[in-house]
C-alpha positions, 0 to 999 in steps of 0.5 A: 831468253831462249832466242836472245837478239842476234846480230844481222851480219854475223849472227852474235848477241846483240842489244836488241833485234835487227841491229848490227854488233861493233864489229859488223857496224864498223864494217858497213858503209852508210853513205853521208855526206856529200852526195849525188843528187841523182844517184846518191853515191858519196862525192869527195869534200865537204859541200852538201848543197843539193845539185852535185851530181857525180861523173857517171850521172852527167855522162849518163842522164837519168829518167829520174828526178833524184836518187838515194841509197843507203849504204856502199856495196861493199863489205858487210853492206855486200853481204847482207844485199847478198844475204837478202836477196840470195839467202832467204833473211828476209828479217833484213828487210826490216832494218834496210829499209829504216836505213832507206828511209833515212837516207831518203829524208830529204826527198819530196813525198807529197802523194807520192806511191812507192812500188818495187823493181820487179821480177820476171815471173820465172825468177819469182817461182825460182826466188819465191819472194821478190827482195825488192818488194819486201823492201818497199813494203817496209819503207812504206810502214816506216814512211807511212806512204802507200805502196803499189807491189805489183804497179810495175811488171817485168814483161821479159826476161832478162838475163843475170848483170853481174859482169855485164857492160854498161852498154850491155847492161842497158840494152838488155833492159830495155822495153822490159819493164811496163807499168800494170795496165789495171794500176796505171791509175794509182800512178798518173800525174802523181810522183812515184819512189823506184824501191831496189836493192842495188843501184850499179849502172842504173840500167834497170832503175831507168827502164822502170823510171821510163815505163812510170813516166810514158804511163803519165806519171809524175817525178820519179824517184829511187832509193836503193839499199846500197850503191855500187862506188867506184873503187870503194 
């Protein structure tokens, strides 16, 4: 009665805590359906089988295996990523990531480690918490599978994407990203799921799915909350 449960997006009276009002609901775009397999961004028509892949992901082969993401990067999907990562609710942690599990239902999870895209240690200290952590953390508790916060480090900084090119996107990530030298064992031979909040080129996913597969891991994975679609 004193702190009744409050919408997510908007902040109005709802049923229960971590949930979205109707409005707020109608206005995030959960991805289903057909999808990429690779990247998990929503295809046309009604074929669900497992091998479709999307044009930007036959023109740029992937380090990983197979992708998932939650939710299309648009609308109250673009808000709450912005309100996670850039505006402290880190109460939406919580419901991405069952929204993540979900989403990631069908991929293979026999020993497989989850760990999160990092942050450079100056953006950390800015930051104070690094969003996609936090998202690994509550994926783990709803998968039930171990999580490794610190398996992946990012050794240079790099600057801010928004309104990069691909090609700009890529290079500037490149060799950035390593695996920890005192968690490599957690990850050899073993399959690992890559946790972030926003897939756009997919740039930084692969410089983290290349670093686990040069330290000798097994298939990589990646989930994201939301998937940046083209003209969506």
């Amino acid at each position: 009665m004193i702190y009744p449960p409050r919408c997510l997006g908007c902040g109005g009276k709802v049923l229960s805590d971590f949930g979205l009002c109707g409005t707020c609901w109608r206005d995030t775009l959960f991805i289903g359906g057909s999808i990429c397999d690779t990247c998990g961004t929503p295809l046309p028509g009604e074929d669900d089988a497992d091998t479709l892949k999307c044009d930007d992901c036959m023109q740029t082969p992937r380090p990983w295996a197979r992708g998932r993401s939650a939710l299309i990067y648009k609308d109250n999907g673009r808000r709450l990523v912005l309100a996670l990562k850039h505006g402290d609710r880190q109460e939406i942690a919580k419901p991405a990531a069952l929204w993540m599990a979900q989403a990631m239902a069908d991929l293979p999870k026999e020993n497989m480690i989850v760990a999160p895209v990092p942050l450079h240690w100056t953006r950390l200290v800015k930051r104070r918490y690094n969003q996609s952590a936090l998202l690994a953390q509550a994926l783990a508790r709803h998968t039930g599978l171990p999580v490794c916060p610190d398996l992946l480090l990012r050794r240079k900084r790099t600057l801010p994407m928004e309104g990069m090119t691909k090609e700009v996107r890529f290079s500037s990530v490149k060799g950035a990203i390593s695996v920890h030298p005192r968690r490599r064992h957690r990850l050899v031979s073993r399959p690992v799921l890559i946790v972030d909040d926003v897939l756009t080129s997919g740039a930084t996913l692969s410089a983290a799915a290349d670093a686990c597969l040069a330290a000798g891991s097994g298939p990589v994975y990646v989930v994201t909350l939301a998937r940046v679609v083209k003209d969506a």
